[in-house]
Backbone bond lengths (Angstrom), bond angles and torsions (degrees), N, CA, C in turn:
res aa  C-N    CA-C-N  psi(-1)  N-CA   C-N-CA  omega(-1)  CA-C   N-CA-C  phi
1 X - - - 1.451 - - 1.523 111.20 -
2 X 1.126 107.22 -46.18 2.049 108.54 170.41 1.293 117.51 -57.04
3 X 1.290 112.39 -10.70 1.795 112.63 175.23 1.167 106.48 -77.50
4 X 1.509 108.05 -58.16 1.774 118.86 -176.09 2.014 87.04 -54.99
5 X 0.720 116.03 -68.41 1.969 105.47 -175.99 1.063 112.16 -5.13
6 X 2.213 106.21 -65.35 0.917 111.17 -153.76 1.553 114.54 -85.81
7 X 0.698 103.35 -16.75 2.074 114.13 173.32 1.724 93.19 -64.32
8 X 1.387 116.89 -62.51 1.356 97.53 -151.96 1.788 112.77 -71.35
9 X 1.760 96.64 -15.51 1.658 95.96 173.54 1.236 107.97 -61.40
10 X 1.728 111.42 -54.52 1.486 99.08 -177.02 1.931 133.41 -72.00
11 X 0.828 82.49 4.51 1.369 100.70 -175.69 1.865 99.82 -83.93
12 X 1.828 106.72 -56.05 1.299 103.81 164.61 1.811 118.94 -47.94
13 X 1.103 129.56 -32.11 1.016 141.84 -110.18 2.003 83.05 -115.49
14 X 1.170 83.59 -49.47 1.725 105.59 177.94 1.419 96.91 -67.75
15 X 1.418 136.00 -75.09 1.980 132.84 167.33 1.670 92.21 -29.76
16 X 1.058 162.86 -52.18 1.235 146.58 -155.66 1.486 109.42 -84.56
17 X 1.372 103.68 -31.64 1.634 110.19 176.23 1.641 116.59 -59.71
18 X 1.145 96.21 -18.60 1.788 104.88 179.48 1.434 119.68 -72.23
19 X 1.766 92.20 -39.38 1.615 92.40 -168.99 1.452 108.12 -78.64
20 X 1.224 110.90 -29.28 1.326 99.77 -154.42 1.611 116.05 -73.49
21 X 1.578 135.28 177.97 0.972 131.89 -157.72 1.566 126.17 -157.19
22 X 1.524 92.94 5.27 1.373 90.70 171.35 1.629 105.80 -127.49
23 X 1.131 125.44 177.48 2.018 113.47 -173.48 1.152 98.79 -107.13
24 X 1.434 135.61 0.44 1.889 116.24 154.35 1.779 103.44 -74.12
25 X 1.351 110.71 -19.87 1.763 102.32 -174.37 1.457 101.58 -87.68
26 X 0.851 118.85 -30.58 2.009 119.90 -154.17 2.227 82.73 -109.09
27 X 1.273 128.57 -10.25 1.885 120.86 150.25 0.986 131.79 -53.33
28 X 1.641 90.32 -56.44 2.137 115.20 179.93 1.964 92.84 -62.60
29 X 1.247 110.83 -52.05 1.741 98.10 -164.16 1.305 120.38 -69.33
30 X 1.695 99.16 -22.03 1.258 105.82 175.24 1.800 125.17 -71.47
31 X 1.575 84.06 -25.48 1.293 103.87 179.78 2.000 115.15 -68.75
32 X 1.156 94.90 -63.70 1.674 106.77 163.40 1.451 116.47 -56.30
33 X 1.340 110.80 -25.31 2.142 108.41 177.18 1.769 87.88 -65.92
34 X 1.619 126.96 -37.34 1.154 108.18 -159.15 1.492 116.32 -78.99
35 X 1.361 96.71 -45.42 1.834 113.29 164.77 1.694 109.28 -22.39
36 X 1.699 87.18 -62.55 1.932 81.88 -179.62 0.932 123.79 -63.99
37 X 1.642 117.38 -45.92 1.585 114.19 -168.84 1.522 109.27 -62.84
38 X 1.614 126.23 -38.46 1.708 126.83 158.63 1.550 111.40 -45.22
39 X 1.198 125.41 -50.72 1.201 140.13 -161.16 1.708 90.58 -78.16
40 X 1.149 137.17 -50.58 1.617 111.46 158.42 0.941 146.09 -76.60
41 X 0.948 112.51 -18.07 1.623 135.08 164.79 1.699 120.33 -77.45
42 X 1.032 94.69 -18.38 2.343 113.91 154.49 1.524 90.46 -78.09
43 X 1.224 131.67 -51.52 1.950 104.35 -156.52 1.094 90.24 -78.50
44 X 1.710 123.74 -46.48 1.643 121.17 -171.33 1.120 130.39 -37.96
45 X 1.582 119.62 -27.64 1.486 102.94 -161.88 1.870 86.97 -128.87
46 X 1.145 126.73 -178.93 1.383 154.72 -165.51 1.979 88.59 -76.28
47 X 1.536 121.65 -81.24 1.494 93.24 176.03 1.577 103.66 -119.79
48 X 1.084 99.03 -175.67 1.858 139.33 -169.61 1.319 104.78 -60.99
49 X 1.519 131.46 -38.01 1.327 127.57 -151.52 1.173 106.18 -68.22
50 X 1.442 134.09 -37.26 1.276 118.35 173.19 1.360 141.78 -63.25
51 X 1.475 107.16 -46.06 1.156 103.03 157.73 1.670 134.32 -78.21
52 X 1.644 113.51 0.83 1.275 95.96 128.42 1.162 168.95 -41.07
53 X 1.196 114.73 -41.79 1.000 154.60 -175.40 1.636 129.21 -112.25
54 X 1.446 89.11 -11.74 1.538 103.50 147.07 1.607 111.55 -69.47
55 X 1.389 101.44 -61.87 1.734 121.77 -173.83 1.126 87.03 -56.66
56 X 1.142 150.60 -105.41 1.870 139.58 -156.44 1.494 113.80 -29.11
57 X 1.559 132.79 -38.90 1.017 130.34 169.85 1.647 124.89 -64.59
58 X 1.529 94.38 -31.20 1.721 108.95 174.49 1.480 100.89 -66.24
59 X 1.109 111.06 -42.14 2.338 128.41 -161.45 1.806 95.11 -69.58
60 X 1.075 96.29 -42.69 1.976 104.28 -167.30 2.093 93.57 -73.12
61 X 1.136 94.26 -39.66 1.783 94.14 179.51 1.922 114.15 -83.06
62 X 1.191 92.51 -30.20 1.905 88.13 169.30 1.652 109.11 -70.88
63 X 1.412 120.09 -50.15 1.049 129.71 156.45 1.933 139.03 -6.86
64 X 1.442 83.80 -46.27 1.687 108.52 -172.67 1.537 81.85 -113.27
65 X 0.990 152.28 -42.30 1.501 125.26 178.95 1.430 115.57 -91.85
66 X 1.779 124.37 2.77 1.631 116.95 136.20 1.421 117.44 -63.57
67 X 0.826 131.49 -27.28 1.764 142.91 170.08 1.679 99.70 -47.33
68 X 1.156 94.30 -88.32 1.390 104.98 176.73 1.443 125.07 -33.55
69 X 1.042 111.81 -48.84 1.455 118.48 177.76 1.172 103.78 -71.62
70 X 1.439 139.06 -40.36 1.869 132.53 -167.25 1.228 96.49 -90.31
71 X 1.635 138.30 -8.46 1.223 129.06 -175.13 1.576 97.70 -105.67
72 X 1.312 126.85 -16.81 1.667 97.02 172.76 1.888 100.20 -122.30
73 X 1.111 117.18 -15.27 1.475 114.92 165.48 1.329 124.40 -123.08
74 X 1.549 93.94 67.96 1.782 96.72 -174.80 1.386 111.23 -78.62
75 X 1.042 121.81 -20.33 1.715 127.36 -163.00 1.265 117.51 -111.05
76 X 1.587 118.83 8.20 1.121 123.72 -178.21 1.816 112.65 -86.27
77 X 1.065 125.78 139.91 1.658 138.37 -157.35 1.443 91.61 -69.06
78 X 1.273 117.66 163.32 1.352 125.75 156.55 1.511 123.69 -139.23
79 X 1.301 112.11 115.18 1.991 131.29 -157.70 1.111 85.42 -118.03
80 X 1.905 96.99 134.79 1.057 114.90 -176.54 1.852 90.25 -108.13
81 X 1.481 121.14 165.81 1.327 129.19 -163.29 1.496 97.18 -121.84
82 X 1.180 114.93 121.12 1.470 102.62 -171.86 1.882 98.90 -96.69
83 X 1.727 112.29 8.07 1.835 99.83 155.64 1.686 114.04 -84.29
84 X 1.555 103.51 -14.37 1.589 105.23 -164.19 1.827 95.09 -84.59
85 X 1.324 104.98 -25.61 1.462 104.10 -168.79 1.763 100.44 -68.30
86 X 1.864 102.77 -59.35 1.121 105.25 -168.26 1.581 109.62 -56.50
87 X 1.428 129.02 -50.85 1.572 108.83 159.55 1.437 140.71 -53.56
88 X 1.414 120.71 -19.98 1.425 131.47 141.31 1.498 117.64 -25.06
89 X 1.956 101.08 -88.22 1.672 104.11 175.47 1.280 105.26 -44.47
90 X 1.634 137.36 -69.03 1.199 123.13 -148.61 1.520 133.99 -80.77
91 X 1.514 83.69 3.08 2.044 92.77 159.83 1.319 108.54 -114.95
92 X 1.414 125.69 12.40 1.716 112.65 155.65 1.858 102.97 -95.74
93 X 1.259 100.53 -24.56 1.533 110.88 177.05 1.854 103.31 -49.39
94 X 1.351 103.52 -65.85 1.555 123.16 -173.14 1.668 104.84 -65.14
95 X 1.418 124.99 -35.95 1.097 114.13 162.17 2.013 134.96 -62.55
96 X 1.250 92.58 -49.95 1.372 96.52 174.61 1.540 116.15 -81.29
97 X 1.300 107.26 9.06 1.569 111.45 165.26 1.756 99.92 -94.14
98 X 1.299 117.51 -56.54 1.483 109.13 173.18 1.543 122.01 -48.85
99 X 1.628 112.72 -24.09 1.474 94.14 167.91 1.496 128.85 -97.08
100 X 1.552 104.97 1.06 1.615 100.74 162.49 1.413 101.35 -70.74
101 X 1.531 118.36 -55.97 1.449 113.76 -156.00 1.140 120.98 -60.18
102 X 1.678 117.85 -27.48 1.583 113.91 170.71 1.762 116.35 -113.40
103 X 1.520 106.67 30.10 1.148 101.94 176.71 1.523 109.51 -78.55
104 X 1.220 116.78 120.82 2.004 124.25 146.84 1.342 107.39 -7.85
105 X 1.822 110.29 119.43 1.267 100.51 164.61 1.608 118.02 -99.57
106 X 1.021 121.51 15.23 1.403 127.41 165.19 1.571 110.52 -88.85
107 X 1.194 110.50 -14.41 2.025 115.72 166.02 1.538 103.79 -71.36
108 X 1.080 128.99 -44.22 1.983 132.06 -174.42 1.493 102.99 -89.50
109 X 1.342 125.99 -15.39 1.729 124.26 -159.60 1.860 85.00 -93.90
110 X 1.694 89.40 143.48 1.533 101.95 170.35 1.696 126.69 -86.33
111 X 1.296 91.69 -31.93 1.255 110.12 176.48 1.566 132.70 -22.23
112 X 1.500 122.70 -27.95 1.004 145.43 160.17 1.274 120.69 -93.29
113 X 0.908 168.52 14.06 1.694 166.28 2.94 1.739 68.61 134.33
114 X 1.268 103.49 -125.76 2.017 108.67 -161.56 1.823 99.83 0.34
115 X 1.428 106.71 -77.32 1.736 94.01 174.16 1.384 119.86 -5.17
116 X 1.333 105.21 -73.70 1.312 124.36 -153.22 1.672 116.64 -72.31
117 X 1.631 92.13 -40.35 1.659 96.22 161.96 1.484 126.23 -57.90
118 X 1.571 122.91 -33.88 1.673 146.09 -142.84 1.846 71.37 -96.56
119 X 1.061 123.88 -67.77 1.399 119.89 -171.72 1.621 115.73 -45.07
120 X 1.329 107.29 -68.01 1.351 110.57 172.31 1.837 125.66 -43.78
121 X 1.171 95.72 -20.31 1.694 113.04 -175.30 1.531 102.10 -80.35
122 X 1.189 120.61 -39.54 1.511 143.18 171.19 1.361 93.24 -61.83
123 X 1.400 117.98 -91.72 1.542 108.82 -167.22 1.511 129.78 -35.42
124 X 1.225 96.14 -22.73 1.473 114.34 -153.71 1.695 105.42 -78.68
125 X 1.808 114.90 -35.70 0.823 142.04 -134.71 1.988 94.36 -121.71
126 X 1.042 86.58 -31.16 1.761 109.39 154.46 1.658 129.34 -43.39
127 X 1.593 77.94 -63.44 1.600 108.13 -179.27 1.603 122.37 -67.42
128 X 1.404 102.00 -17.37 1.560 107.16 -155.97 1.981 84.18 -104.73
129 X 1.250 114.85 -39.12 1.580 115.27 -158.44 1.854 82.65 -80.95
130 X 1.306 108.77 -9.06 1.860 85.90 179.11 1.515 83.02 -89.12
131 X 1.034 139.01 -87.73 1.204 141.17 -167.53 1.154 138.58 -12.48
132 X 1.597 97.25 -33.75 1.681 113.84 166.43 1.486 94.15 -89.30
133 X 0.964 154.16 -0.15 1.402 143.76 -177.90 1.824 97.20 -90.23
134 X 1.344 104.56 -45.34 1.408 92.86 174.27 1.150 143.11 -68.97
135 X 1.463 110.34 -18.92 1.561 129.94 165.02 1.413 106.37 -95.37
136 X 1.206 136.72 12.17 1.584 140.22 162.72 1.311 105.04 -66.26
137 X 1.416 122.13 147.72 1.552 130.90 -168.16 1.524 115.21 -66.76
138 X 1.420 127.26 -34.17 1.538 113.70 165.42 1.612 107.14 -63.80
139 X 0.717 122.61 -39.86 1.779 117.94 -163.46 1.665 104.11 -89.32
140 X 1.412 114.39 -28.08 1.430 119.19 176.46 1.539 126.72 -45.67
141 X 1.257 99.87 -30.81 1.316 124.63 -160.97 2.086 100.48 -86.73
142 X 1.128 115.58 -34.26 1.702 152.86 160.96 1.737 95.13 -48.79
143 X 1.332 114.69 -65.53 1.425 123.81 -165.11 1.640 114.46 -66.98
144 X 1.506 91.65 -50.25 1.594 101.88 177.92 1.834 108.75 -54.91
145 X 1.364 103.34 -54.65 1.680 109.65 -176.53 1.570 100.44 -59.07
146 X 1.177 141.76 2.41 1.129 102.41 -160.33 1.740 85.21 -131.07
147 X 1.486 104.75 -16.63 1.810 93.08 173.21 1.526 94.01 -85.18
148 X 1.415 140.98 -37.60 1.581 136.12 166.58 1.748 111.08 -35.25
149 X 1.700 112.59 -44.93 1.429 93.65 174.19 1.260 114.73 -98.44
150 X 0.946 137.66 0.81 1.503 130.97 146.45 1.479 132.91 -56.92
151 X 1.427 113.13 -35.79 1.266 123.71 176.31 1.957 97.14 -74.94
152 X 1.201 96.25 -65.34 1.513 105.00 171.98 2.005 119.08 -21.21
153 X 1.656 89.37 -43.23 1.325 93.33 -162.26 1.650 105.39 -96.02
154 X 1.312 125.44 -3.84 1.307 143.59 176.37 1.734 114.30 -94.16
155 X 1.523 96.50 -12.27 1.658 88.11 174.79 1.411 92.47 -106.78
156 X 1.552 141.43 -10.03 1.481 119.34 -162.77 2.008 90.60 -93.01
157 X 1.641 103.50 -30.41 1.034 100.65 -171.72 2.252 112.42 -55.45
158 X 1.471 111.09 -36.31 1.239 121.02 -167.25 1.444 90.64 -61.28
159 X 1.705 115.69 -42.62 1.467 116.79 -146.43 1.913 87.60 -78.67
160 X 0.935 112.76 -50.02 1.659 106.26 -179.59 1.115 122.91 -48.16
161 X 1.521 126.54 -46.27 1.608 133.84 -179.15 1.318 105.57 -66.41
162 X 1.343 123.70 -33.63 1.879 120.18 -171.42 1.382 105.10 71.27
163 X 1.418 128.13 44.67 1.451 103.79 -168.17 1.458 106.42 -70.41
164 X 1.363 145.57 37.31 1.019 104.58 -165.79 2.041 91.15 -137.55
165 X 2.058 92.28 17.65 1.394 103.69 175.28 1.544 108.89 -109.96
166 X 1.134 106.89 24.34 1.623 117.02 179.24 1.238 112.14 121.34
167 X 1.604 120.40 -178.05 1.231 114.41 163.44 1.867 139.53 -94.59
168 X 1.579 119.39 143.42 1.040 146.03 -129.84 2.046 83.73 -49.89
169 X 1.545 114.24 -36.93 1.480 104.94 -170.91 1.461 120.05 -113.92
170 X 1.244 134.17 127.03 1.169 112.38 -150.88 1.648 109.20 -109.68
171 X 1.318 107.20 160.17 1.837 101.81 -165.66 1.350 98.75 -79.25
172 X 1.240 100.99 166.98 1.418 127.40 163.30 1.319 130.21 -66.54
């Protein structure tokens, strides 16, 4: 039932992306469309890492398009709409009322506790045999090359920009 939640928030979430009209309003939504889509895609699958690491890849790309935006519309005002607000509150209002009313009461009940531990012991135990799989000697060799070209690719990047002859955009 929290999946269907989360579709129809983002789905709201996406109708709000239309209206809006300035790029600090349509950042933040963009920002929260990503939260959710990580944030379902964490319950969806067995573990977290992906949509970690989805979300950091989304954060590194909002990132470079706050750039963009403070470097060619820094001076532009920002008005808040008090119809966008009041439809704001009143569909997180209507949402977090739909998830008390159809939340699972075996999700809040304690009663199952051992369950819940025996599971977590599983997952847990999940997590560690992938983990050692990745630092295992065929794949090790995978790990090393790939923090070598990253580092690799983080010093040619410093050496190209010159940061240290000003900054990368220059004023007017």
């Amino acid at each position: 039932m929290g999946q269907i939640l989360f579709i129809i928030l983002m789905s709201l979430n996406s109708f709000l992306f239309t209206k809006m009209n300035h790029p600090m309003n349509m950042g933040i939504l963009l920002l929260i469309q990503t939260l959710m889509t990580c944030l379902l895609t964490g319950i969806m699958s067995i573990t977290s890492w992906f949509s970690y690491i989805l979300f950091l890849v989304f954060l590194g790309g909002m990132l470079v398009l706050f750039i963009y935006m403070t470097s060619i519309a820094s001076n532009e005002m920002f008005q808040k709409s008090n119809y966008q607000l009041m439809i704001m509150t009143s569909l997180i209002v209507i949402m977090i009322g739909m998830m008390v009313l159809f939340m699972d009461p075996m999700m809040t009940s304690f009663n199952n506790l051992s369950e819940v531990k025996s599971m977590m012991n599983i997952l847990n135990n999940y997590e560690e045999n992938m983990l050692a799989n990745l630092y295992s000697m065929p794949n090790a060799m995978i790990t090393i090359f790939m923090v070598m070209y990253l580092f690799l690719t983080l010093i040619v990047i410093v050496y190209i920009t010159k940061s240290h002859q000003g900054p990368l955009r220059p004023k007017n």
